[in-house]
C-alpha positions in Angstrom: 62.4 -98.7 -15.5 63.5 -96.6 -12.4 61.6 -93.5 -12.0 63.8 -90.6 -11.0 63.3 -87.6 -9.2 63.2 -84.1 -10.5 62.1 -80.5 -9.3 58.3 -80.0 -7.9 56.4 -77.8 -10.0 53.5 -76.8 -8.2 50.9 -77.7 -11.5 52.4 -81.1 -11.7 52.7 -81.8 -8.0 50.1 -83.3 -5.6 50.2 -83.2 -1.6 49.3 -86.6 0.0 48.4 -86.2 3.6 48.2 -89.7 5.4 46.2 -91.0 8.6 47.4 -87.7 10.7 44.8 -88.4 13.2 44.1 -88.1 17.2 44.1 -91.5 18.3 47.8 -91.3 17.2 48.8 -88.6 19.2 49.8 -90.7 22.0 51.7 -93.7 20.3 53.5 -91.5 17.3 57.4 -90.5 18.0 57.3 -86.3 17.8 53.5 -86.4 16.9 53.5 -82.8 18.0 56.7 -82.3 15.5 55.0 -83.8 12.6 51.7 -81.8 13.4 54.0 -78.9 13.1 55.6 -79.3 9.4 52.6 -80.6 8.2 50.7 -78.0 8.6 53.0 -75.9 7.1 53.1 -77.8 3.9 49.7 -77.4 4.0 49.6 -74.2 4.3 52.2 -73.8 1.4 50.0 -76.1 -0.8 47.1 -73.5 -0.5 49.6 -70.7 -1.3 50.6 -72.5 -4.1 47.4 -73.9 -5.4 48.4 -77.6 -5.2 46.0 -79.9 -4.7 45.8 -82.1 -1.6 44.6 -85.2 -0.7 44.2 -86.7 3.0 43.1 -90.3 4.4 41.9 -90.9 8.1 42.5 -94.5 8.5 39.2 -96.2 9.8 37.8 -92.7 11.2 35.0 -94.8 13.2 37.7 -96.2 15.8 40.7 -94.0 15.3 39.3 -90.5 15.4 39.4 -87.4 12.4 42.6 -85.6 11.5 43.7 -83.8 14.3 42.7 -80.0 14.7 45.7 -78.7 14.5 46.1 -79.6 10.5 44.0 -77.7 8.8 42.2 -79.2 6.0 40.5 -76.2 4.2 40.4 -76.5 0.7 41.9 -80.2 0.4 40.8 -81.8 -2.9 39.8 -85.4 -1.2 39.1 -86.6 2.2 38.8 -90.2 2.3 38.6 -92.9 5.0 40.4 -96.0 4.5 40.7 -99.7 5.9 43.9 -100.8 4.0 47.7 -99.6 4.3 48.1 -97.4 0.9 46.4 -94.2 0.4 45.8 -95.4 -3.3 42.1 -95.9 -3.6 40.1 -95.7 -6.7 39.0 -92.9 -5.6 42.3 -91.4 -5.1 43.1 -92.3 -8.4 39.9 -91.2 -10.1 41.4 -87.5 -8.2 44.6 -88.0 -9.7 43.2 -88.7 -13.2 41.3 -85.1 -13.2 44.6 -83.5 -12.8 46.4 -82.7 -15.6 50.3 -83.5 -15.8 50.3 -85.1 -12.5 54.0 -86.0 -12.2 55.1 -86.0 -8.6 53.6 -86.6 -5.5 54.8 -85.1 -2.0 54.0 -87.9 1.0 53.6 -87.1 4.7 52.4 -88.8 7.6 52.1 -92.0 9.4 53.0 -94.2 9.7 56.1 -94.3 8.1 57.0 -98.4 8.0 53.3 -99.5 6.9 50.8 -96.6 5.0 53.7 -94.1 4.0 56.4 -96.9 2.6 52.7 -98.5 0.8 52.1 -95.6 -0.8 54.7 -95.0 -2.0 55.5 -98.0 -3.1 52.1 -98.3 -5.3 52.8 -94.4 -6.5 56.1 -95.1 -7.9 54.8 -98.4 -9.5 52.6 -95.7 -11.7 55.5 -94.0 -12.6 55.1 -91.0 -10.4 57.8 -89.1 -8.5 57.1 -89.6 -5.0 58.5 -87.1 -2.6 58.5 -88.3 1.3 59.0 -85.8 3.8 61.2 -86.8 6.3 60.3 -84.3 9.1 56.5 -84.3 8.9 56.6 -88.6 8.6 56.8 -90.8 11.7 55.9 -94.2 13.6 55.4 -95.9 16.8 59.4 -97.2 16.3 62.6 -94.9 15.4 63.7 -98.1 14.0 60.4 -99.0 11.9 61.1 -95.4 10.5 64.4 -95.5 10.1 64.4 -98.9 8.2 61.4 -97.2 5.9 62.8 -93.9 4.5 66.1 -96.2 3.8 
């Protein structure tokens, strides 16, 4: 069964903020860009109450999130070691939300943690919402061929 994609409703959405970190800065197409609009989503989650959870991919060797995003109030900060944000304890997060229907994905990168997330969230049924403009990689291409 194909899930479909409806409206966000902010007590049924989530905000997944992926591997946004420093060491990435250097190597990401329009890092600076993605910075940019997700911060704003951010921003927008607070206003709206939605809950948010970020991964730092190995923290140890590839830095914290950047400064620029602003992580105040975010439900879940997690490091990770594998691809897809979905770790037990993201989905032990997910499971104290009520009516958790659609998730809204940003990050990087787009080919490898981004497509893996989203793959695993829409294998649980949920509406996963990737945004295009705060979602990059090392390669156009690698991107390009991932949001297709």
């Amino acid at each position: 069964q194909m899930t479909t994609l409806g409206n966000l409703t902010p007590s049924s959405t989530v905000f997944f903020c992926c591997d946004m970190q420093e060491r990435f800065r250097p190597a990401i197409k329009y890092f600076g860009d993605i910075i940019s609009v997700g911060q704003r989503l951010l921003q927008g989650a607070r206003l709206l109450g939605i809950p948010v959870i970020v991964t730092e991919q190995y923290p140890k060797g590839l830095g914290s999130t950047v400064q620029e995003i602003d992580l105040t109030g975010a439900k879940l900060v997690l490091p990770k070691t594998k691809f897809s944000m979905v770790l037990p304890e993201v989905e032990a997060a997910l499971a104290e939300i009520p009516g958790v229907r659609s998730v809204v994905l940003f990050g990087v990168e787009t080919h490898v943690c981004i497509q893996q997330t989203a793959l695993e969230l829409i294998g649980r049924g949920l509406e996963v919402h990737i945004v295009a403009d705060a979602t990059s990689s090392r390669s156009m291409m690698d991107r390009m061929f991932a949001l297709e």
